[in-house]
C-alpha positions in Angstrom: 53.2 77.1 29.2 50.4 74.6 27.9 48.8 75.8 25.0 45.9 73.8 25.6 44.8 74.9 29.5 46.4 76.9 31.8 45.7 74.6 34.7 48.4 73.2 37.3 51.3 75.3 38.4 51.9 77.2 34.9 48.1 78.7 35.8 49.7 80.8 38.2 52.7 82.4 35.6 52.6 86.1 35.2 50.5 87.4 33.0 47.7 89.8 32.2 46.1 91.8 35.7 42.9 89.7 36.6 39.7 91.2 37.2 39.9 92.4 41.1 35.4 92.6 41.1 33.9 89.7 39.0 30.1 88.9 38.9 28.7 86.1 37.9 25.0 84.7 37.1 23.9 81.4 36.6 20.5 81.1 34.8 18.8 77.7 35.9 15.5 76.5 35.7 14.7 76.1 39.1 17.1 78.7 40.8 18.5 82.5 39.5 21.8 82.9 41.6 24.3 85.5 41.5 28.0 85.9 43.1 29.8 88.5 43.1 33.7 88.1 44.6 37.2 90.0 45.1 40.2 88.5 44.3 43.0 88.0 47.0 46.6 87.2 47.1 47.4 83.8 49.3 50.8 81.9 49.7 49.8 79.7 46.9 48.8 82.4 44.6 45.7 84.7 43.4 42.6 83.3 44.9 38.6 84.5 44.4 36.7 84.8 47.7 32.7 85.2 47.2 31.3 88.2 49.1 28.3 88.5 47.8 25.9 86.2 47.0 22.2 86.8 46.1 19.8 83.9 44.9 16.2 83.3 44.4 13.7 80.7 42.5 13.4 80.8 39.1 11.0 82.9 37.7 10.1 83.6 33.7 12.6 80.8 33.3 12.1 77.1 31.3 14.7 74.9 30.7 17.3 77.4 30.7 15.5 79.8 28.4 13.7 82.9 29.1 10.4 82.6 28.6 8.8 85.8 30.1 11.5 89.1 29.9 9.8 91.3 32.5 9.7 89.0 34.8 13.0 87.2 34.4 14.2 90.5 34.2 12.7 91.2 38.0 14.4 88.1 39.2 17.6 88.5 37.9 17.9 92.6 38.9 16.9 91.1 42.5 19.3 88.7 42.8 21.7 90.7 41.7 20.8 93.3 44.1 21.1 90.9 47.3 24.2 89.9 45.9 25.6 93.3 45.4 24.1 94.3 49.3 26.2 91.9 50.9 29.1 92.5 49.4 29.4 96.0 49.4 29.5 97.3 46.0 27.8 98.1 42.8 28.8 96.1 39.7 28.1 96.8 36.0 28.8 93.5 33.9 28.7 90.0 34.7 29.6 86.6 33.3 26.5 84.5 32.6 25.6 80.7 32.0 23.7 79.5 29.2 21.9 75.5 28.9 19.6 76.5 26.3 20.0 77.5 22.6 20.2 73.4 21.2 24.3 73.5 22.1 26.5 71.9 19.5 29.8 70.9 20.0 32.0 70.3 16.5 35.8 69.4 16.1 37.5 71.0 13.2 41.1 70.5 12.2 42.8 72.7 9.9 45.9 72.8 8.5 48.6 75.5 6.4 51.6 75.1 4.5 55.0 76.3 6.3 57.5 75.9 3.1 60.3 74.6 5.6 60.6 77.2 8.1 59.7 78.2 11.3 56.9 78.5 13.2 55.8 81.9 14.3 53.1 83.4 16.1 52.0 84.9 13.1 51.2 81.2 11.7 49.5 79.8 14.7 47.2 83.1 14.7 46.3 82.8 11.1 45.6 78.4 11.7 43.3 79.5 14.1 41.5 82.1 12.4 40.8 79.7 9.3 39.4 77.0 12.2 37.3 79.2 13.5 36.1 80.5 10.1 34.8 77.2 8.9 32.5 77.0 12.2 30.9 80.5 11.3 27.4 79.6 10.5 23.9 82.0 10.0 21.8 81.7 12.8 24.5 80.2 15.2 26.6 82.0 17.9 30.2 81.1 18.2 30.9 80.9 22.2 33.8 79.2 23.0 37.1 77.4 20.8 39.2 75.3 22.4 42.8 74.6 20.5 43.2 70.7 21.3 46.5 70.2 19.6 49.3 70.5 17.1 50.9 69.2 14.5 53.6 69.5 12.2 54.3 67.2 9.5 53.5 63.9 10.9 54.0 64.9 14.7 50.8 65.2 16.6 49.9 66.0 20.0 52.2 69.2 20.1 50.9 71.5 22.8 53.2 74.7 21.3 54.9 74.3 17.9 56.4 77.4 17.9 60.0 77.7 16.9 59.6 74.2 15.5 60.6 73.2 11.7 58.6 71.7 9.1 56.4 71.6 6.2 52.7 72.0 7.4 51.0 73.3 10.5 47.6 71.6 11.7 45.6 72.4 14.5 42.7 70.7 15.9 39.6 73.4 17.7 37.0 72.3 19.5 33.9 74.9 18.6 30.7 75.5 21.0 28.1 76.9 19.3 24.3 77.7 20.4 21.5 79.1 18.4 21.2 83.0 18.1 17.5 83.4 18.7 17.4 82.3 22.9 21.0 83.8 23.0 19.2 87.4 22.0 16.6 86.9 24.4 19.4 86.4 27.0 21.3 89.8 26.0 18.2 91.6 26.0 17.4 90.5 29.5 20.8 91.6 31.0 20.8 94.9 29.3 17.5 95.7 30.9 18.9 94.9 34.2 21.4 97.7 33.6 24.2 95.6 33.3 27.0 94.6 30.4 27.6 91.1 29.2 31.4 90.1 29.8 31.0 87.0 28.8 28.4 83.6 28.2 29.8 80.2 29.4 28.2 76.9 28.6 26.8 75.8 32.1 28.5 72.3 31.6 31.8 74.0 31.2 31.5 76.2 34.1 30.3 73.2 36.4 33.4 71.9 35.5 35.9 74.1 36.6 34.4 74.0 40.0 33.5 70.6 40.6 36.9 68.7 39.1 39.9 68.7 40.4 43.0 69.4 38.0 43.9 66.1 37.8 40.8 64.5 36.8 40.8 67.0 33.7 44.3 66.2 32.8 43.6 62.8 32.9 40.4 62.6 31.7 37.0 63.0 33.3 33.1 63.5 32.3 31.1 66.0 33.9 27.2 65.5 34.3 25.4 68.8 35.2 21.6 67.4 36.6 20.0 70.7 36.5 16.1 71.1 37.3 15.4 71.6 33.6 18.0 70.0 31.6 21.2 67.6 32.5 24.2 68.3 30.4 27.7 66.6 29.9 31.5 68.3 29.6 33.9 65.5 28.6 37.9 66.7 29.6 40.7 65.3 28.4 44.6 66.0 28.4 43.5 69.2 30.1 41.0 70.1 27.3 37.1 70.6 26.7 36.6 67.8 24.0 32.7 67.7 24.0 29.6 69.1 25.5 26.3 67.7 25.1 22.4 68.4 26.3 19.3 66.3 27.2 16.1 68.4 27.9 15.4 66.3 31.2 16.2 67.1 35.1 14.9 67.3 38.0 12.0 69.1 37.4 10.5 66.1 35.1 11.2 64.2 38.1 9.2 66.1 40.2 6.2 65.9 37.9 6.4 62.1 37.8 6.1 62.1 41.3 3.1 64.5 41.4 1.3 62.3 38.9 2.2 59.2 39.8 1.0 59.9 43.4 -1.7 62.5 42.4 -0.2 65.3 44.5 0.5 68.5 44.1 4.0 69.5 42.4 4.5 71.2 45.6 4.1 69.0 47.6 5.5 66.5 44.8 9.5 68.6 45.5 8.9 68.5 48.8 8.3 64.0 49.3 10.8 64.0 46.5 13.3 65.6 48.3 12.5 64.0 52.0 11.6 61.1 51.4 13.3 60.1 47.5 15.5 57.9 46.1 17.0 55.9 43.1 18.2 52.9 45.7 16.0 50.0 47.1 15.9 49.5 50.9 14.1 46.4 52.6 12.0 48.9 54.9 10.2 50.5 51.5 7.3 48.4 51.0 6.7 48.9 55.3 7.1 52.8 55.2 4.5 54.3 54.6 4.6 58.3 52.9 2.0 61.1 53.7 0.5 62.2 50.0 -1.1 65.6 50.2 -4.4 65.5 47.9 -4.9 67.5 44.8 -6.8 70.3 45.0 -10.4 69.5 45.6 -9.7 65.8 45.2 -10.6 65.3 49.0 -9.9 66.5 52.5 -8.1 63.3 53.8 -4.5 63.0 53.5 -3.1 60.1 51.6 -0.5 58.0 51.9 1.7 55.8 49.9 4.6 53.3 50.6 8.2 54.6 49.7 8.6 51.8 47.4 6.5 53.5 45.1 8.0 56.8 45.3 11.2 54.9 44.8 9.8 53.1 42.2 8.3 56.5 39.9 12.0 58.2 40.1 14.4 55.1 39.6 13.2 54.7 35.4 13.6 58.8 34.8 17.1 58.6 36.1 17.6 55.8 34.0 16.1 57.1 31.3 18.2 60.6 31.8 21.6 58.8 32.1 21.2 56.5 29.5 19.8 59.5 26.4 23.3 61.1 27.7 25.0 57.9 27.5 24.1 56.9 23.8 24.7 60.9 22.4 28.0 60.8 24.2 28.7 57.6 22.0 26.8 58.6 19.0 29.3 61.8 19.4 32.6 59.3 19.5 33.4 60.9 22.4 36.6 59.0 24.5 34.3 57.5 27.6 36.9 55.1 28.8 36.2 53.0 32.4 39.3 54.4 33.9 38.3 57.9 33.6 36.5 60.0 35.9 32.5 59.9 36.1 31.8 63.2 38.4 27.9 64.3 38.9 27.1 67.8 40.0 23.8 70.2 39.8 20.9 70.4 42.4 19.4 67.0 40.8 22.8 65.1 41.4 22.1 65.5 45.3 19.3 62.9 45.1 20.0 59.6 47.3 21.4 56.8 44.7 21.8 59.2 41.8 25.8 58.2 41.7 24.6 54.5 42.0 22.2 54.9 39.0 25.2 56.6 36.7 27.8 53.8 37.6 25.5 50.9 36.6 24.3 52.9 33.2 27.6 54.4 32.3 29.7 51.2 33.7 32.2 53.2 35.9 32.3 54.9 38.8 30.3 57.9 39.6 30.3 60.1 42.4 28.6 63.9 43.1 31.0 66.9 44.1 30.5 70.3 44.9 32.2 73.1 43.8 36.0 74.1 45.6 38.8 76.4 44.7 36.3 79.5 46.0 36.5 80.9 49.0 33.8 82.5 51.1 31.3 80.6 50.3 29.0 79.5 52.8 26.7 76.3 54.1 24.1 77.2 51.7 26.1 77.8 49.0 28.7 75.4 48.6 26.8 72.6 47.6 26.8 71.1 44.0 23.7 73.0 43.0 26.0 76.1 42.5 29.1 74.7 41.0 28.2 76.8 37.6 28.5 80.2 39.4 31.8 79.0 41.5 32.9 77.8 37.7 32.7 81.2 35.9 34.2 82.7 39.0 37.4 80.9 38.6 37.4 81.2 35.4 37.1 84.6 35.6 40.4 84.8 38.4 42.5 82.4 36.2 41.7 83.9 32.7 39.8 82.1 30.3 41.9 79.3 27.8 39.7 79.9 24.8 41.1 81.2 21.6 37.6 83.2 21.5 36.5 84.7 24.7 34.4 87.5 25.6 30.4 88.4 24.9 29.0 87.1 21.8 27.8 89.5 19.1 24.6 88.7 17.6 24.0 91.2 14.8 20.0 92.1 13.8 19.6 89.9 11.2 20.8 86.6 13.5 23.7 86.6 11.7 26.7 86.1 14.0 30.1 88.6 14.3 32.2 86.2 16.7 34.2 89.7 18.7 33.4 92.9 18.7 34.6 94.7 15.4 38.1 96.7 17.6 38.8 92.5 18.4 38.2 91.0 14.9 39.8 88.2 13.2 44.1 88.0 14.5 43.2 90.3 17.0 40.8 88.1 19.3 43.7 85.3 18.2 46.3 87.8 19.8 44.3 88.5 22.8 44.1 84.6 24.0 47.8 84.3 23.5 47.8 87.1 25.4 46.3 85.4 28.2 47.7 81.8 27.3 51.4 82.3 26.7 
């Protein structure tokens, strides 16, 4: 079995009983959505099936941050109401997405001293503790840790050293951390809707899953999340989360270009943007001509306005998104190569010429997917706007490969405890080779 991802055929190896209920919210800007699904047995193994889905516009939301608690706390209770209505039954903990909280991705490596023997669990449990101990840090909450690789003695790239010879150990983790302050705001919100926290997942991360295919994260991929509020980046490679990364533009800031640049409403702004909008040129622009709803005691008269300049307000925000992610992702020295994977997904990514946009700004092939692997999910649902949900919903059926999973504990004074005291230290090491080995 892979220590680094349990993805492929060894995914489906025996191991620990998966969850049979699993609920899980994504938290957008624009949207609150909830699925809730039942895990079946098929020929080719365990398999999720969404029965209950429940999902609403944002409301008390900004940018993936809660902003109002009543009535975020409304929404949320609703959707997951509708959600648990279809399907049936009443759940009490869910799996929830997180874009805010200024996300920082950091690689440590870490190494110990063997004295010529073997390597035992024992050794890889304490390695990873040490790692995960230098990311510790007040006012920060540990949420995910990634083991990317081996090494002992001069050998690198060893996905399981155990039983191996030599005179140091090194390990290399991949850390996810977000700040404890919007974090707190999040846990308060879900305990007021009567629910427990299983778990938080970075929203890039969860997109992931859904929307690439195993290959493309064993070979290498980069997944862009165009959310309403923010568009983040989850870079795979040899079937690990290497980096994640955050720009605080979307869709929305779209949308507002639009209403100014045309002097509409941001209603009716959504509304041309989605009808009418796009990143591509077509010779017919300049000829068609756009119906412009007024602003509010502006006038009476409808206006009007060719395409070209509709075209012409969205084409430099896409730019300008792609090309902020482009630079951090380089700034990072994250591997971008051309021959790996470019893969947009998130409500924004549906926009005509999006995909076109990314090739030309990132210089490799883009193209939008929705989320797969789920079953039950229907026309309105399956589109790439929800590949976070469908993300922690697999994640949830195949186990999560993190040496750290879980809720996060954020103690009063913001200072962080990664598990919960009983799961401390070796013990949260123990439970993800548990779940891993």
């Amino acid at each position: 079995m892979s220590a680094l991802w349990p993805f492929g055929q060894d995914r489906q190896s025996p191991g620990p009983a998966r969850p049979a209920v699993c609920a899980a919210l994504d938290l957008g800007s624009s949207k609150i959505a909830c699925f809730i699904s039942k895990t079946e047995e098929t020929a080719t193994g365990m398999r999720p099936r969404v029965v209950g889905v429940g999902h609403l516009p944002a409301r008390g939301m900004r940018a993936g941050s809660i902003v109002d608690l009543d009535v975020a706390r409304d929404t949320i209770r609703e959707a997951v109401q509708r959600a648990e209505k279809m399907a049936g039954l009443a759940v009490s903990m869910a799996t929830v997405t997180l874009t805010a909280g200024n996300i920082r991705s950091a690689r440590i490596r870490a190494e110990s001293v063997l004295s010529s023997r073997e390597v035992s669990d024992r050794d890889l449990k304490r390695l990873l503790d040490a790692a995960i101990a230098e990311a510790d840090a007040p006012d920060r909450v540990i949420l995910h840790a990634f083991p990317l690789g081996w090494s002992v003695d001069d050998s690198r790239g060893i996905r399981d050293p155990r039983g191996m010879f030599g005179h140091k150990l090194g390990v290399s983790v991949h850390v996810i951390t977000a700040a404890a302050g919007p974090l707190r705001n999040l846990l308060n919100c879900i305990q007021a809707c009567h629910l427990d926290l299983k778990g938080v997942v970075v929203t890039p991360y969860a997109a992931g899953l859904a929307a690439l295919t195993d290959d493309e994260i064993e070979l290498g991929a980069t997944l862009i999340d165009m959310g309403a509020g923010t568009t983040s980046a989850a870079v795979f490679d040899n079937g690990a989360l290497v980096h994640v990364d955050t720009v605080p533009i979307g869709g929305s800031h779209v949308t507002n270009d639009v209403a100014r640049g045309l002097s509409t409403p941001l209603v009716a702004a959504e509304r041309i943007k989605i009808l009418y909008g796009s990143a591509l040129d077509s010779p017919d622009d300049d000829r068609e001509m756009i119906e412009v709803p007024p602003l509010e005691g502006a006038s009476d008269r409808m206006g009007t306005a060719p395409r070209s300049l509709l075209n012409a307000i969205i084409r430099p925000r896409l730019d300008e998104t792609f090309e902020m992610l482009r630079d951090r992702l380089k700034a990072a020295g994250v591997n971008t190569a051309k021959d790996q994977q470019l893969v947009l997904t998130g409500g924004a990514a549906q926009l005509p010429g999006a995909s076109e946009v990314a090739t030309r700004v990132f210089g490799r092939q883009a193209r939008v997917s929705r989320p797969h692997g789920v079953a039950g999910l229907g026309d309105a649902v399956s589109g790439p706007a929800f590949a976070a949900a469908s993300g922690i919903i697999l994640r949830e059926t195949r186990g999560a490969a993190e040496a750290i999973a879980g809720p996060p504990r954020v103690a009063g004074s913001l200072r962080v405890t990664r598990p919960a005291p009983a799961d401390r230290g070796p013990r949260a090491i123990l439970r993800w080779f548990a779940e891993s080995f």
